[in-house]
Backbone as ProteinMPNN parsed JSONL, in Angstrom:
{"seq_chain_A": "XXXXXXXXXXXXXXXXXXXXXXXXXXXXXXXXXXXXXXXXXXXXXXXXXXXXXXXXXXXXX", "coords_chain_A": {"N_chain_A": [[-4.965, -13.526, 1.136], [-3.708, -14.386, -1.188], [-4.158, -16.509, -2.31], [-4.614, -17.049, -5.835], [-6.408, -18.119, -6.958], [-8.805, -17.88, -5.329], [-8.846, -14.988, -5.351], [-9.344, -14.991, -8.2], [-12.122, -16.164, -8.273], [-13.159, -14.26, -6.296], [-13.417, -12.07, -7.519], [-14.667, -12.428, -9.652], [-17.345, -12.876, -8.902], [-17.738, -10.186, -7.85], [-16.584, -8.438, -9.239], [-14.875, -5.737, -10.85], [-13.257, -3.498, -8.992], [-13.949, 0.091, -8.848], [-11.957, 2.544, -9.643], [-12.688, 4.664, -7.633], [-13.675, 3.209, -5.26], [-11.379, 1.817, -5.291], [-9.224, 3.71, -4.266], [-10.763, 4.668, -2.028], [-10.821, 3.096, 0.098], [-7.634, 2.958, 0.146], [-7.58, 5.283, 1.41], [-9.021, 4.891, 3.825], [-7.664, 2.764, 4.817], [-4.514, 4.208, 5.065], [-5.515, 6.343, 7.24], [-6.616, 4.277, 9.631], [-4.189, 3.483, 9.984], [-3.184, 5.862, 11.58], [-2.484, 7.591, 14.463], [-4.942, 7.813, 17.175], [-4.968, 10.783, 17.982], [-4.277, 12.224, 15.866], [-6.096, 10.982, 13.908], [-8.853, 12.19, 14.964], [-7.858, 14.953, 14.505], [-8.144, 15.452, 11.69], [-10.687, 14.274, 11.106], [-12.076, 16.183, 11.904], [-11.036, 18.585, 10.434], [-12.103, 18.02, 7.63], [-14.822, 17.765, 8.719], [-14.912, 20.905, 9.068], [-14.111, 21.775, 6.619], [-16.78, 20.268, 5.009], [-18.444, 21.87, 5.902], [-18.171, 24.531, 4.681], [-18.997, 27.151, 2.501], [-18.756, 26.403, -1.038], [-16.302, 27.691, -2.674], [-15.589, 29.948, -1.134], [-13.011, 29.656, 0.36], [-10.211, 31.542, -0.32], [-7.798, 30.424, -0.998], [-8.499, 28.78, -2.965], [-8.595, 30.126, -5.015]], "CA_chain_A": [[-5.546, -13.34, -0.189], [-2.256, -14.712, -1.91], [-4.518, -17.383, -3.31], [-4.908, -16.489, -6.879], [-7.649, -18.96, -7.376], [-9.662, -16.95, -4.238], [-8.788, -13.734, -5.875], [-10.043, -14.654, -9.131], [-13.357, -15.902, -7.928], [-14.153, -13.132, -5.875], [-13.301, -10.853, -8.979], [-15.866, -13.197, -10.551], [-18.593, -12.621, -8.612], [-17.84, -9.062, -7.656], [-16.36, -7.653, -10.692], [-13.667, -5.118, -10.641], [-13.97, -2.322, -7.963], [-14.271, 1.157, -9.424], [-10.669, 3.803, -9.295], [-12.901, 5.922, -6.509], [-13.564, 2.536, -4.415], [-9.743, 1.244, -4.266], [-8.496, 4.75, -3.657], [-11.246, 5.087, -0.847], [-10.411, 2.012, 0.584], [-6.534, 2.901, 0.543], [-7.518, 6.241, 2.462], [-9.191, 4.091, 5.051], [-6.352, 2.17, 5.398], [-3.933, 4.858, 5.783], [-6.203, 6.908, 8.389], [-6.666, 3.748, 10.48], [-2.929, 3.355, 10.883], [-2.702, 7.355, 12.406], [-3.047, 8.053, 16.128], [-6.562, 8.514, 17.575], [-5.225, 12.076, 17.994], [-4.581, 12.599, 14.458], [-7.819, 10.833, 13.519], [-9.512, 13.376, 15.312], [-7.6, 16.211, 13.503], [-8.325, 15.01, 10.18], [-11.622, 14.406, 11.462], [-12.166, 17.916, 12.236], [-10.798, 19.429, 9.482], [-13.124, 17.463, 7.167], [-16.071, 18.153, 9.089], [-15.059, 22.284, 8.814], [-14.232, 21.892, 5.045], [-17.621, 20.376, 4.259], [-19.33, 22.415, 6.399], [-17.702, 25.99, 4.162], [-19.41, 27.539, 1.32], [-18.286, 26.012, -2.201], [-15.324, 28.818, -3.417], [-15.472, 30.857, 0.292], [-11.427, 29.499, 0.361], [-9.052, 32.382, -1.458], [-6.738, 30.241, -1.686], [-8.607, 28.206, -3.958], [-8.868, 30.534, -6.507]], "C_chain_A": [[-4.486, -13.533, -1.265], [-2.948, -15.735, -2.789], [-5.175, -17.015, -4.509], [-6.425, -16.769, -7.652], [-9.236, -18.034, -6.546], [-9.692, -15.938, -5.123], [-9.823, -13.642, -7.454], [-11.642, -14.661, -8.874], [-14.258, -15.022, -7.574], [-14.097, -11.882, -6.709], [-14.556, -11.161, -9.425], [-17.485, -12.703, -10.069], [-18.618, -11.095, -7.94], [-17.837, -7.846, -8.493], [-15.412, -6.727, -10.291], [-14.275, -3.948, -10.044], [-13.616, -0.928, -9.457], [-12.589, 2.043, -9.21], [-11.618, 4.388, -8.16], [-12.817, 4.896, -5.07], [-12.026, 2.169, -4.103], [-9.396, 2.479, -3.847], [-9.116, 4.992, -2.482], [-11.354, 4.17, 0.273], [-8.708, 1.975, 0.913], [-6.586, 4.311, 1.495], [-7.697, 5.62, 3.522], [-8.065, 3.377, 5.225], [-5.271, 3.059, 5.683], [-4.566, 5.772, 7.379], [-6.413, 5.987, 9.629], [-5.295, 3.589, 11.091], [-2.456, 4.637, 11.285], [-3.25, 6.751, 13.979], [-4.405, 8.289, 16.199], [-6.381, 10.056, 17.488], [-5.57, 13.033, 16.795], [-5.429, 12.156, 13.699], [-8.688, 11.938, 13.811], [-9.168, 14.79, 14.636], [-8.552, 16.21, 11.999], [-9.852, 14.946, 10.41], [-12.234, 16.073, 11.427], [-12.339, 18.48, 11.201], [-11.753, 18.844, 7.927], [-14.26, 17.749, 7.478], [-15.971, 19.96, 8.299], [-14.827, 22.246, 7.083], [-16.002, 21.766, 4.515], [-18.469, 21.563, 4.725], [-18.85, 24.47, 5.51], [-17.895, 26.166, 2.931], [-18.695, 27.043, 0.102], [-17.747, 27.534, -2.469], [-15.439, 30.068, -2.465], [-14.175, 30.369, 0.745], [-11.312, 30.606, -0.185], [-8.489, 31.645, -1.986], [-6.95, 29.222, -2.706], [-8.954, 28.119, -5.24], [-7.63, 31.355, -7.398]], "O_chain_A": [[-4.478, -12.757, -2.221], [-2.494, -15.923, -3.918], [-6.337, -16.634, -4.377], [-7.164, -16.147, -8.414], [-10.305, -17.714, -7.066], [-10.706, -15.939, -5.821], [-10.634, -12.782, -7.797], [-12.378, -13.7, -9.092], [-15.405, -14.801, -7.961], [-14.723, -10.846, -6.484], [-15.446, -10.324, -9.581], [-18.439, -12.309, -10.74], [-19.711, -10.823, -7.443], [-18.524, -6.827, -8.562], [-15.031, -6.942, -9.14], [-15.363, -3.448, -10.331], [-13.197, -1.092, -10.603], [-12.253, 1.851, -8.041], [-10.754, 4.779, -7.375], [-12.245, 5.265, -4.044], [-11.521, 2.2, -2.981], [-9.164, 2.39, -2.641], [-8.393, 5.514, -1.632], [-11.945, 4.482, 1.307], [-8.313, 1.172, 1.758], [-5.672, 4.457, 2.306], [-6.775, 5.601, 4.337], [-7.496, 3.735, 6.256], [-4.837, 2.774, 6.799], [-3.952, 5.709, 8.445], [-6.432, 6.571, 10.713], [-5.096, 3.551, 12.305], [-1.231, 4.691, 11.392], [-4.032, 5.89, 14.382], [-4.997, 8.931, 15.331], [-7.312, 10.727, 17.043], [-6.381, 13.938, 16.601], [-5.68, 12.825, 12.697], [-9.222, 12.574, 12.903], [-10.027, 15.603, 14.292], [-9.426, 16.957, 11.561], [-10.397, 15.797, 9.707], [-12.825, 16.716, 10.559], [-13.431, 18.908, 10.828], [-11.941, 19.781, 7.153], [-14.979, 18.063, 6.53], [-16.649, 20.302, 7.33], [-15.649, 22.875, 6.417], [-16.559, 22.66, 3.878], [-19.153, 22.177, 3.906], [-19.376, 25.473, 5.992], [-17.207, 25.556, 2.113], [-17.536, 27.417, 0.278], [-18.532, 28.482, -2.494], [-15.387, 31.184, -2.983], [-14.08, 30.728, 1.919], [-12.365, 30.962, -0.715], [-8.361, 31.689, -3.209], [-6.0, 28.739, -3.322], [-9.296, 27.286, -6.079], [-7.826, 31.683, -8.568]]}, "name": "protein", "num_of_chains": 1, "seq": "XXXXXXXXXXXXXXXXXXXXXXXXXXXXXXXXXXXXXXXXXXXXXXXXXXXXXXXXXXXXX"}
């Protein structure tokens, strides 16, 4: 994707991603280069976050 000419086009017909899409697109890219094991952590701990009452942390008050 070095070709600038490519790049612009598909700007053209896509339009500029959003700040939440590139940043959620550079998470996926860091998380794919972890271990399966630490996928699975992170995994995890994501699942138990959403799954815990909004402001049932301490320490997030």
């Amino acid at each position: 994707m070095k070709d600038p000419t490519f790049v612009a086009e598909l700007q053209k017909k896509l339009g500029t991603p959003s700040n939440e899409t590139v940043e959620s697109l550079q998470l996926l890219k860091a998380f794919l280069k972890l271990a399966p094991g630490q996928r699975f952590e992170i995994i995890e701990m994501v699942e138990r976050l959403a799954a815990e009452p909004v402001g049932s942390d301490p320490s997030f008050s």
